[in-house]
C-alpha positions as CSV (number, residue, x, y, z in Angstrom):
1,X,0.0,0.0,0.0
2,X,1.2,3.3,-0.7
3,X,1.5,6.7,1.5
4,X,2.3,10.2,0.9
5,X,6.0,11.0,1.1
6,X,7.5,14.6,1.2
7,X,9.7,15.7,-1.8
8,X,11.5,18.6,-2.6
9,X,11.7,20.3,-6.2
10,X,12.0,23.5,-7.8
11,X,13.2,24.6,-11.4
12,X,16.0,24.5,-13.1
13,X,17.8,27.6,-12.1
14,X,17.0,27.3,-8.5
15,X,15.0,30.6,-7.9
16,X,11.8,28.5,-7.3
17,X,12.2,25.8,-4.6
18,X,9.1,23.7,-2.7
19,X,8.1,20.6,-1.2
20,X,5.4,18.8,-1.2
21,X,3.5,15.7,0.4
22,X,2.8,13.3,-2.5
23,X,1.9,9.4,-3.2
24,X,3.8,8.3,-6.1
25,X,2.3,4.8,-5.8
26,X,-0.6,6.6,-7.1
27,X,-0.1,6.7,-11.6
28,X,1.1,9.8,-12.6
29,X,-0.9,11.9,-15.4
30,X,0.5,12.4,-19.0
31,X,-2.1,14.8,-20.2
32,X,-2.3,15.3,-24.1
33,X,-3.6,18.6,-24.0
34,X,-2.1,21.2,-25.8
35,X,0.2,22.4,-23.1
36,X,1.2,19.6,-21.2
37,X,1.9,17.7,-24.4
38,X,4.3,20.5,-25.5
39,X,6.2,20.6,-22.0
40,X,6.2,17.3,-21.2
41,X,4.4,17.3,-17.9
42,X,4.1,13.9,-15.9
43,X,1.4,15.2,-13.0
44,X,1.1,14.1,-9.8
45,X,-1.9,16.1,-7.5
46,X,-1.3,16.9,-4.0
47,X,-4.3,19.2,-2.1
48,X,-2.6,22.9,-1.2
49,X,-2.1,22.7,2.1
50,X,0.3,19.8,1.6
51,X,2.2,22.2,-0.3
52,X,4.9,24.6,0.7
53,X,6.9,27.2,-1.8
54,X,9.9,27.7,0.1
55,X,11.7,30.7,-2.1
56,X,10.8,32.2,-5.6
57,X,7.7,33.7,-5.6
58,X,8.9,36.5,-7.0
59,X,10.5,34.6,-9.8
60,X,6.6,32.8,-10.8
61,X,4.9,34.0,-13.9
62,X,1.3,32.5,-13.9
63,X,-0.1,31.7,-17.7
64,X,-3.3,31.1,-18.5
65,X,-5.4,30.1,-21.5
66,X,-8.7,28.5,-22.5
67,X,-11.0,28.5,-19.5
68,X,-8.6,29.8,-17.2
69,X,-9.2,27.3,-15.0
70,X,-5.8,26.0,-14.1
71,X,-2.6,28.8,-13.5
72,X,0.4,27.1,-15.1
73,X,3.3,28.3,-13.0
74,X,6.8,28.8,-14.3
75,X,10.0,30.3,-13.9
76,X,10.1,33.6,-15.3
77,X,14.4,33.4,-15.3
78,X,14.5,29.8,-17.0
79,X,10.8,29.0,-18.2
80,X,10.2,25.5,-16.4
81,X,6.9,24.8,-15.1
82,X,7.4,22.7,-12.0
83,X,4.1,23.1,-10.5
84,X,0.8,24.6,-11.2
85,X,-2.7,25.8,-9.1
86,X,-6.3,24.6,-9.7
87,X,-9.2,23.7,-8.0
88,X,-10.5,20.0,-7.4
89,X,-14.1,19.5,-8.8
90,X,-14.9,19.7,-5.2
91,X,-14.1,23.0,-4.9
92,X,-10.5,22.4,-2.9
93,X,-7.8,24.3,-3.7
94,X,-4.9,21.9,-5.0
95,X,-1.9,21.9,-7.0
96,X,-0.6,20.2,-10.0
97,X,3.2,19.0,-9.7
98,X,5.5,18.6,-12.3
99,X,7.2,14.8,-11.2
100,X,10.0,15.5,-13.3
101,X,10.8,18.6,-11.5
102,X,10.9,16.7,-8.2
103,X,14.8,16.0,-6.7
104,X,16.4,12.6,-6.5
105,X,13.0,10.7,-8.4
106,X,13.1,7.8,-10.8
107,X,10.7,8.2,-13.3
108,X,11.1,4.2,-14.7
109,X,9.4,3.1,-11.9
110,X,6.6,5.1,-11.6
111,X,3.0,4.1,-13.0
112,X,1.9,6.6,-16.0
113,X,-1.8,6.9,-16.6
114,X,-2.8,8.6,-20.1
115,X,-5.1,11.1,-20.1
116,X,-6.9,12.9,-23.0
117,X,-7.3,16.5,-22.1
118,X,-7.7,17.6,-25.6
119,X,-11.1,16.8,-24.7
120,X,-11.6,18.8,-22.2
């Protein structure tokens, strides 16, 4: 059985730096929509209060498109998206980590779960 674990990531540069309580027994997302297929996102979802940004807010750009539903965080001195904000469809705030942005992870062993968001 799997359990939340705390990890630490940030983006490349180092200006933006968090951890985060997450279950990675849990598949990650691979989302096909038209943003997360061009940055190559693999998504895990931890609620926000499990979250903690630790330096860099001053260094986040937020982008939105479409419905504007989601903020898609990233770096404004190197670009990379290593986490973004949303809501749950329960209404709970919760955000959308970047895997690949996480320190010291593994990715080959890690369940992957497709997902078609171009239908969303």
């Amino acid at each position: 059985m799997s359990e939340s674990k705390r990890y630490e990531g940030g983006c490349h540069c180092g200006q933006v730096r968090y951890d985060v309580s997450l279950d990675l027994g849990q598949p990650l997302l691979s989302c096909n929509c038209s943003i997360c297929l061009k940055t190559g996102m693999l998504l895990s979802f931890a609620p926000a209060e499990q979250f903690n940004l630790q330096k860099g807010a001053e260094h986040i750009t937020d982008y939105q498109f479409g419905k504007k539903a989601i903020h898609h965080m990233f770096c404004a001195t190197c670009g990379v998206r290593s986490f973004g904000k949303g809501t749950m469809p329960d209404g709970k705030e919760m955000r959308a980590i970047n895997v690949r942005c996480l320190d010291g992870i593994e990715l080959d062993g890690l369940q992957v779960m497709k997902v078609d968001g171009k239908s969303f």
